[in-house]
C-alpha positions in Angstrom: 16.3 -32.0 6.2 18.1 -34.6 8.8 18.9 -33.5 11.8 22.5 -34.4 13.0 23.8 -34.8 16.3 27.6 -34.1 17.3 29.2 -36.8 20.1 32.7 -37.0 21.2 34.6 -40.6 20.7 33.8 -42.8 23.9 35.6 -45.7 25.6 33.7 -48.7 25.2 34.0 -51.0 28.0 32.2 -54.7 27.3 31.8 -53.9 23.5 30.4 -56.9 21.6 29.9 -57.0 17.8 28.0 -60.0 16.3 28.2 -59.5 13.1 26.3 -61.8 10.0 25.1 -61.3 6.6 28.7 -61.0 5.1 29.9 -59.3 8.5 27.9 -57.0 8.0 24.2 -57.3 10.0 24.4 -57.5 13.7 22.2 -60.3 15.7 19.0 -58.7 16.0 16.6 -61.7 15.0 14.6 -63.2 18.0 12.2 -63.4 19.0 13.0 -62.8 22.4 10.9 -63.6 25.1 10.5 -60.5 27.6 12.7 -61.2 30.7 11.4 -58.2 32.8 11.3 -54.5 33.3 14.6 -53.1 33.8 17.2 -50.0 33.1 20.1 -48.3 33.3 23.5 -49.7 32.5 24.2 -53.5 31.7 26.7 -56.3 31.1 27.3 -56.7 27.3 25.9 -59.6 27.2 22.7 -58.4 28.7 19.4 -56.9 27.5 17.5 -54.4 28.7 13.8 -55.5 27.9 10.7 -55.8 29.2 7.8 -53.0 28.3 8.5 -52.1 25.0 5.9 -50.0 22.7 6.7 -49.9 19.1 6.0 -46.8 17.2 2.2 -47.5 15.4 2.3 -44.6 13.7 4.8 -42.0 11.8 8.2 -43.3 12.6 9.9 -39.8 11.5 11.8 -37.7 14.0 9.5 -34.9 13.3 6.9 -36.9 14.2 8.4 -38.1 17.5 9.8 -35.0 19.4 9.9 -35.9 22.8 12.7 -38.9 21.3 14.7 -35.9 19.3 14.4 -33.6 22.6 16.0 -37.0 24.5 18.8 -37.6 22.3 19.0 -33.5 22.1 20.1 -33.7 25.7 22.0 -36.5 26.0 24.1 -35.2 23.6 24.5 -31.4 24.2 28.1 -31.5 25.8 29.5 -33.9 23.7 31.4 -33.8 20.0 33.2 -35.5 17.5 30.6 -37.9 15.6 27.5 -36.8 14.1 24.4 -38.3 14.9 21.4 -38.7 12.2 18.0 -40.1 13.5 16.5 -42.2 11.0 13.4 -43.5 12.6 12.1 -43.4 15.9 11.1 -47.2 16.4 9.9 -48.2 20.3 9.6 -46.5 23.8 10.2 -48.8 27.3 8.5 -46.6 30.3 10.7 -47.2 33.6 11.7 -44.4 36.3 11.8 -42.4 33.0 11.8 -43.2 29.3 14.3 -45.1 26.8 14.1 -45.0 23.2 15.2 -46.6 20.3 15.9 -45.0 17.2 17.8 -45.6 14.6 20.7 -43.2 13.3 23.2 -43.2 11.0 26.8 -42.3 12.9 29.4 -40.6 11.1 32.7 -39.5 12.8 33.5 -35.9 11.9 36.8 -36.4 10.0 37.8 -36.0 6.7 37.0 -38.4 4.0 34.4 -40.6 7.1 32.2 -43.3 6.3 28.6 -44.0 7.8 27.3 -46.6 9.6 23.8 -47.3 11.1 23.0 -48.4 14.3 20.2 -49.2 16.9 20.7 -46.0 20.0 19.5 -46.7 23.3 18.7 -43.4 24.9 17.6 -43.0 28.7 15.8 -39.9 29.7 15.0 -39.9 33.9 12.4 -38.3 35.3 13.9 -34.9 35.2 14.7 -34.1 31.6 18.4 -35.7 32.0 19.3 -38.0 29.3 22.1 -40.4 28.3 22.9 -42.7 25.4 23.1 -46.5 27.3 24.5 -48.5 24.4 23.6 -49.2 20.6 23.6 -52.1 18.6 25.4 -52.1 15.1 23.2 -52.9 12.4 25.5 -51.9 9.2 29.1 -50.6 9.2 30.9 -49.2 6.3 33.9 -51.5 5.2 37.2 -51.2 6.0 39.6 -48.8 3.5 40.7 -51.1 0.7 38.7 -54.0 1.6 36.0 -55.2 -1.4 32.9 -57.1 -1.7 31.0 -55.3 1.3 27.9 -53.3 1.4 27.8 -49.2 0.0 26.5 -47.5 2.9 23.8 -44.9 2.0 25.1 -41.6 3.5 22.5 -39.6 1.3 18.5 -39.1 1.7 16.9 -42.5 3.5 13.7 -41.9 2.4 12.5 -44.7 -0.5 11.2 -42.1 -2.9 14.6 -40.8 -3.7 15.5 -44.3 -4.2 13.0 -45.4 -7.1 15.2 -48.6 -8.2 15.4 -50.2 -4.7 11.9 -49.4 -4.2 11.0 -51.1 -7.7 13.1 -54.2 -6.4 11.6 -54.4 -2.9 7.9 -54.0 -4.8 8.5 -56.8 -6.9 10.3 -59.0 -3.8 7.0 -58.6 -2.0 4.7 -59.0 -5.2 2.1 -61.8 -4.2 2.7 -61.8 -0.5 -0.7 -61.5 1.5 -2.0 -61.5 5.3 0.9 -59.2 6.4 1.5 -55.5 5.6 5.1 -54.8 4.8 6.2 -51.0 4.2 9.8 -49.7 3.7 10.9 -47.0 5.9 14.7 -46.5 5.4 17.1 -47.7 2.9 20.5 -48.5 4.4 22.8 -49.4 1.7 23.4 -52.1 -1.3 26.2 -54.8 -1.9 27.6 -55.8 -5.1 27.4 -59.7 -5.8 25.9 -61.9 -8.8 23.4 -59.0 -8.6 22.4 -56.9 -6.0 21.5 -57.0 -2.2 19.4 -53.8 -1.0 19.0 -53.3 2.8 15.8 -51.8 4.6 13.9 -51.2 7.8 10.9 -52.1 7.1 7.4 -52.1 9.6 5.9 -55.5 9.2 1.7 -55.0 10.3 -0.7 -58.3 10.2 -3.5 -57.4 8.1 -6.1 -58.0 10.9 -7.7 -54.8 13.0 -5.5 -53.8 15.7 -2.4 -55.7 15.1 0.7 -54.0 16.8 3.5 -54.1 14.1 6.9 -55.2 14.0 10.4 -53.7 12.6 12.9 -55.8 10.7 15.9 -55.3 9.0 15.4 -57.1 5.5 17.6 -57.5 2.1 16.1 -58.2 -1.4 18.0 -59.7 -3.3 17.9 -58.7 -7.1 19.6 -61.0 -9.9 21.1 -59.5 -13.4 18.3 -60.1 -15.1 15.9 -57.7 -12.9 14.0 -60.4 -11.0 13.8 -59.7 -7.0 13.4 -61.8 -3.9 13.5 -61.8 -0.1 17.0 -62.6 1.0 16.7 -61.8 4.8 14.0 -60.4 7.2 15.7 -60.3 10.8 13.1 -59.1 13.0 14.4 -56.1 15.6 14.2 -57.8 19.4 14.3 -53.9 20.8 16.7 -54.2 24.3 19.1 -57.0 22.8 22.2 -54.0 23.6 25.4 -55.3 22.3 27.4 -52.0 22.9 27.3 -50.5 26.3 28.6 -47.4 27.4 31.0 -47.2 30.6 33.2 -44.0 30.1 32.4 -40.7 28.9 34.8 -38.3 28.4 33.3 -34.8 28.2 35.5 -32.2 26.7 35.7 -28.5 27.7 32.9 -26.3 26.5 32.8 -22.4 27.0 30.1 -21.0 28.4 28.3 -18.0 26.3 25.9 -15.5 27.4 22.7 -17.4 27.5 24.0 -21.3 27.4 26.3 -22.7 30.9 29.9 -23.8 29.6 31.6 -27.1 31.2 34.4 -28.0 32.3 36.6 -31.3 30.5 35.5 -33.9 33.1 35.1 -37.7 33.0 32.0 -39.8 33.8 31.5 -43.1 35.3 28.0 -44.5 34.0 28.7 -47.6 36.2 29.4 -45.2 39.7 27.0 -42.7 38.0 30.3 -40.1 39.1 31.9 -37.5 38.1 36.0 -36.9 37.8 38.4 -34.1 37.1 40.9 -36.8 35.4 40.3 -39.5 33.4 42.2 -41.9 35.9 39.2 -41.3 38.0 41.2 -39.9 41.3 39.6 -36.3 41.5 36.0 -36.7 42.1 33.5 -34.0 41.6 30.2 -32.9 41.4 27.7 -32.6 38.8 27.9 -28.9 40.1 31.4 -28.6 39.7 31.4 -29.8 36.0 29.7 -26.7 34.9 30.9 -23.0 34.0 27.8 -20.8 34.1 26.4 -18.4 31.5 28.0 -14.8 30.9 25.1 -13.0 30.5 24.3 -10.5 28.0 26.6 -7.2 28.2 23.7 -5.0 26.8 24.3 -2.3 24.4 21.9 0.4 24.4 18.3 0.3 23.5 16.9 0.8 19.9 13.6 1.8 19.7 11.6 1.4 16.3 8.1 3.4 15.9 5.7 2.5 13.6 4.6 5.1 11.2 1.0 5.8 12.8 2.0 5.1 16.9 0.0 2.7 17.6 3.6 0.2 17.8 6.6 0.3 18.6 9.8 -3.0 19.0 12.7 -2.5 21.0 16.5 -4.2 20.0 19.3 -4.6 22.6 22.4 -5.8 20.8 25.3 -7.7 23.1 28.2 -6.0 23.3 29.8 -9.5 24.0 28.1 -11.8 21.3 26.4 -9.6 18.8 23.2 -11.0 19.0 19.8 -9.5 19.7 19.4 -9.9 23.5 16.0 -8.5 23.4 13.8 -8.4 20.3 10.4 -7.6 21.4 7.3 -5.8 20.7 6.2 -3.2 22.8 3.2 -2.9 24.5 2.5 1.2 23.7 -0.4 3.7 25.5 -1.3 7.2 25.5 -0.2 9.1 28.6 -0.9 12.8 27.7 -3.5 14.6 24.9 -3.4 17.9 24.3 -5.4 19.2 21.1 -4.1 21.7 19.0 -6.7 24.5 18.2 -7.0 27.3 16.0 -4.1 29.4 17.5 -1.3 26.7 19.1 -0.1 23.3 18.4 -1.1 20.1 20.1 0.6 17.1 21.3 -0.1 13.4 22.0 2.4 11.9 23.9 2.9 7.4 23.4 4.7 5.4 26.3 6.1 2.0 24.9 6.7 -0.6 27.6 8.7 -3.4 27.2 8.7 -6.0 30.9 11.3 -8.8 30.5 11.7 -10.8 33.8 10.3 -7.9 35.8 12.6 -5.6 34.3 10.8 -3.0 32.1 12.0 -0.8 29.8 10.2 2.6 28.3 10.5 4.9 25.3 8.4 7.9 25.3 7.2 9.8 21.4 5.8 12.7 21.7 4.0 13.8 18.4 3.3 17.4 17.6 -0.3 18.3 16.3 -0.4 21.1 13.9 -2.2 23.8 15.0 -5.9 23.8 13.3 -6.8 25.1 9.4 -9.1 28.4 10.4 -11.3 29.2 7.6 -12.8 32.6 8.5 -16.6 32.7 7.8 -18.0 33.8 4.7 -20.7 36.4 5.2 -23.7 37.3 3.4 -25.6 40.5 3.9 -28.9 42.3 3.1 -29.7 45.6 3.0 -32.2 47.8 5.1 -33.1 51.7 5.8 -30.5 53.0 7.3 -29.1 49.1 8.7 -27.8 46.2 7.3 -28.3 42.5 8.1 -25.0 40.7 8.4 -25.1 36.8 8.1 -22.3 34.3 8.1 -20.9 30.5 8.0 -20.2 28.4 11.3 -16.8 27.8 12.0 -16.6 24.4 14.3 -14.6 25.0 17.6 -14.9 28.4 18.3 -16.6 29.8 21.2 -17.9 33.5 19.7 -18.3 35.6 16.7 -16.7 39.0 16.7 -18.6 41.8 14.1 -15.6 44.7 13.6 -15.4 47.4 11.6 -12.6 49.5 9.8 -12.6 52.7 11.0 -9.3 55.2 11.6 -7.5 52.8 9.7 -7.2 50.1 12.0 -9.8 47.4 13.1 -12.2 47.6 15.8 -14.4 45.3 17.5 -17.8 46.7 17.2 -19.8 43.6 19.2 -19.5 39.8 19.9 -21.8 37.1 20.6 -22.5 33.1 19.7 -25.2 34.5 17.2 -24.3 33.8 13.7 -25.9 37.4 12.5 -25.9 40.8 13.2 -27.7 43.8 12.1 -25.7 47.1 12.1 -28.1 49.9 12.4 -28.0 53.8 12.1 -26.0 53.8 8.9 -26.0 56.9 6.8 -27.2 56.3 3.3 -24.8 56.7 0.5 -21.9 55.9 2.7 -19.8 52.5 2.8 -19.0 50.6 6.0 -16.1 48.2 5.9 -16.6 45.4 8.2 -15.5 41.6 9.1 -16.5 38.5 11.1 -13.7 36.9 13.1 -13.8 34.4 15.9 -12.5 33.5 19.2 -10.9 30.1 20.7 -9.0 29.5 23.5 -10.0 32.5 24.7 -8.3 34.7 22.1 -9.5 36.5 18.6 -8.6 34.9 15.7 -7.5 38.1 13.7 -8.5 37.1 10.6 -10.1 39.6 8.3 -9.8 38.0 5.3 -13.4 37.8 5.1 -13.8 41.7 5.1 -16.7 43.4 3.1 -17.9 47.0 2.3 -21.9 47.0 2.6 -23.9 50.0 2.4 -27.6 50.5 3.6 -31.0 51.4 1.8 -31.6 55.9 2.3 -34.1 55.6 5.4 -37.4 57.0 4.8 -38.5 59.1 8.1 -42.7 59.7 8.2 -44.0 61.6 10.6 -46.1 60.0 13.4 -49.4 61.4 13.1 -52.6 61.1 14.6 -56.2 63.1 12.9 -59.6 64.6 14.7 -62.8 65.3 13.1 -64.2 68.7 14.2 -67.2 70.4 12.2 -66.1 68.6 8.9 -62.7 69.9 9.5 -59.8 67.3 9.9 -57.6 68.0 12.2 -53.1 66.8 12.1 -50.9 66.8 14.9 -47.9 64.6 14.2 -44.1 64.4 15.8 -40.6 66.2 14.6 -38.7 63.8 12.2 -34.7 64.8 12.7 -33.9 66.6 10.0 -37.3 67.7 8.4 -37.1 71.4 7.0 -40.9 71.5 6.3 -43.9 69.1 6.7 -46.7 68.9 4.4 -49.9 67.2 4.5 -51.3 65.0 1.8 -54.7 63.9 0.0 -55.5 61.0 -1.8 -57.9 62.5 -4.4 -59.2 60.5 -7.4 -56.8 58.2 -7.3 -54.0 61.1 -7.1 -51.8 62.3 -4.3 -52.3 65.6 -3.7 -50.1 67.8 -1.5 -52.8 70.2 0.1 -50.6 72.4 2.3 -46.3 72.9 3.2 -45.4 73.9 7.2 -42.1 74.8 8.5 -40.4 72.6 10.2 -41.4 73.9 13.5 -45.0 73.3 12.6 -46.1 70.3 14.1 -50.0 70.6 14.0 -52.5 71.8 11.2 -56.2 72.1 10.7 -58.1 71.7 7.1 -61.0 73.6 6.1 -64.3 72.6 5.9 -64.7 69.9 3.7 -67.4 68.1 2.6 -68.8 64.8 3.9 -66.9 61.4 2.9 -64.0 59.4 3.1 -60.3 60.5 2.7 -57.1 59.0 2.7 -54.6 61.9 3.8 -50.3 60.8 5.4 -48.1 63.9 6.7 -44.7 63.8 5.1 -41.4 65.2 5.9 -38.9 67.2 3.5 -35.4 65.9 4.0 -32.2 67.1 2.0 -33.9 69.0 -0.6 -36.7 65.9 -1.4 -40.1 65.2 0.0 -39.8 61.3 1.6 -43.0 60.4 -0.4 -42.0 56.6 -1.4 -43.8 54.9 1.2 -46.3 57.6 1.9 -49.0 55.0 1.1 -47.8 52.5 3.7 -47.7 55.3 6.3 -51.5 57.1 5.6 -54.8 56.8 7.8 -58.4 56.9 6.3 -60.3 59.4 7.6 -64.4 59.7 7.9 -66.2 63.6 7.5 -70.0 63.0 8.1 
């Protein structure tokens, strides 16, 4: 897309149009010889020359930035006709830069008409720029008047003009040694045909040639054959147009651009005036009406969905634009996990720093307090006990055993263990118990997990101990709580054998004589009505008689 610039009408002083090629193409043909490096502002009749560097390369404006960012400047106060950079053609270095580009200039009115021209821009040293002068290269006739040249206010490029570059191709068509590529097409006139005018870039087909720029025509009869008219070669600094005046109109500031006041300028005095009879003098200083500044609305914060970013948005209450619209730069300040029995929180900072001013937005995000699963438990039964085993739950610090008892639940003993035997149980009765856990230093009173377990009937033997006298055996043995009588047994072919009952407060007994062998004899105990005699194996002694 072109770029177009905006410049107020300017008075003219020492403004010289030569005009050729049906009145149409200035004098730029030359040839001329370099007279020395100068600058600034000039005669009309002079040139400013000396130290020119043609473009080698892409001549496009987006190609040639620092040119744009000149002409940019130059023109940032002014309006009225819009500027259009075509090509960017040749540099001069002096106490700063000029260019020379050329635009097509269009006034900003209803029903205007283009021209093209050669603009001489001066940037100093400091980033100031200025247009110096121009040189008219094709106008747009006159309302009414016939027989001149269509200027092209559309697309420059050749490849939206197919036809012209058909006619050009065939024009050149058998011309060696010298490179010549279109860059621009400026506009056609009707005659006993048609003429077609273009920049072109003229390069001598030899390694490291420096190019040249010309303004040529082709001529193209009505019967479609095509020849060179013209090829006026560009002598860059041959100004015809100089600028003297220039009347900058009033400009108000806005929050982040300075304003100006109307004020002329003399490019001859290089001063500044309040009226354009050039009585009030001022400074460059005085010209200008600083920036507002943003009247900030409040801050709008926007979190992303995870924490991890966040963007701030300050709207002007003045202009209605963002005044900041930036990223945030977000950490953690403060964790606090959430455990089994209270939330958590984590709590983001975003920081915003703009000019050494910061701005912050704190989040704080709640943390759920933790799923607790209670432990499931396993268990295996023993006499009189039972072994109670059970899952690991992660985070907590102990297991709890507790047991129902009244009606209510009680802790019956804790530790980091994860079983526990409970012992002197009752057979035949039912125990209804539960594994919770503590963290955070509290119980987790969660009995979900509750079973009823109940153990193996214990079987109490007596501890005995047997003596040898005379072929007698001898029995002495200890209570067993709950006996209510004792007996002592024989293992005789292959058959126990209960040989003789005692009360229970019989706690030693002697056989009779017996005769010489081996025996295997246990004491048992009688307990609730039934002689405890299912591990009576387990618990007997051998005994010798010689």
């Amino acid at each position: 897309m072109e770029k177009k610039y905006n410049v107020i009408k300017r008075t003219l002083a020492g403004m010289t149009a030569v005009m050729c090629m049906a009145g149409c193409l200035p004098a730029l043909a030359a040839n001329a010889e370099d007279k020395g490096e100068s600058y600034g502002y000039h005669e009309a009749s002079e040139q400013v020359t000396g130290g020119w560097e043609v473009v080698r390369g892409d001549t496009s404006p987006e190609s040639n930035p620092d040119a744009v960012a000149a002409m940019d400047n130059a023109l940032k106060y002014l309006d009225g006709v819009a500027y259009t950079p075509v090509a960017v053609l040749a540099r001069q270095c002096v106490a700063g830069t000029n260019y020379c580009m050329l635009c097509k200039v269009k006034p900003i009115t209803p029903n205007a008409t283009p021209s093209y021209h050669l603009v001489y821009v001066y940037e100093d040293l400091k980033g100031n720029a200025e247009i110096i002068g121009r040189t008219t290269v094709l106008n747009s006739p006159s309302e009414g008047a016939t027989g001149g040249y269509s200027v092209n206010d559309g697309d420059t490029s050749l490849s939206a003009h197919e036809d012209v570059l058909a006619a050009f191709n065939k024009a050149m068509d058998g011309r060696g040694g010298v490179d010549v590529r279109p860059i621009a097409y400026l506009g056609s006139q009707l005659v006993a045909g048609m003429n077609h005018m273009l920049l072109c870039k003229s390069t001598v087909v030899y390694p490291g040639a420096k190019p040249s720029y010309s303004i040529m025509t082709v001529y193209e009869d009505l019967d479609g054959n095509c020849q060179l008219s013209t090829s006026l070669k560009i002598d860059f600094g041959n100004i015809s147009e100089f600028n003297r005046t220039i009347h900058c109109i009033a400009n108000e500031p806005t929050c982040t651009k300075d304003g100006n006041i109307e004020y002329w300028y003399n490019t001859s005095s290089y001063k500044y005036y309040s009226d354009k009879k050039f009585v009030n003098e001022i400074s460059y200083e005085d010209t200008i009406v600083k920036a507002l500044g943003h009247d900030m609305d409040s801050p709008e914060w926007t979190w992303s969905d995870d924490h991890t970013s966040a963007h701030l948005t300050v709207k002007c209450n003045r202009c209605g634009e963002k005044a900041i619209d930036e990223d945030a730069v977000v950490t953690k300040k403060q964790i606090y996990p959430a455990t089994y029995n209270r939330t958590g929180f984590i709590s983001y900072v975003a920081t915003v720093t703009i000019n050494d001013e910061s701005w912050e937005n704190n989040c704080i995000v709640v943390l759920p307090k933790l799923t607790y699963t209670a432990p499931t438990i396993s268990y295996e039964k023993g006499e009189g006990a039972v072994k109670l085993c059970w899952t690991e739950v992660e985070g907590v610090e102990e297991y709890g055993v507790a047991g129902f008892i009244g009606g209510k639940w009680q802790l019956l003993d804790h530790g980091k263990s994860t079983s526990y035997v409970l012992k002197n149980l009752k057979a035949g009765t039912s125990y209804k118990v539960a594994v919770v856990a503590k963290a955070d230093g509290q119980w987790i009173k969660d009995f979900s997990n509750a079973v009823t377990v109940d153990p193996k009937e214990a079987y109490c033997y007596p501890n005995f101990r047997t003596r040898v006298i005379n072929g007698k055996i001898g029995y002495k043995w200890e209570a067993v709580p709950g006996a209510e009588k004792y007996a002592v047994a024989v293992c005789l072919a292959n058959k126990w054998q209960i040989v003789k009952q005692l009360d229970s407060n019989v706690l030693s007994w002697t056989s009779p004589k017996v005769q010489s062998g081996t025996y295997k004899t246990v004491v048992v105990a009688k307990i609730n009505g039934k002689w405890v005699t299912v591990q009576a194996p387990a618990n007997s002694v051998t005994v010798s008689v010689n």
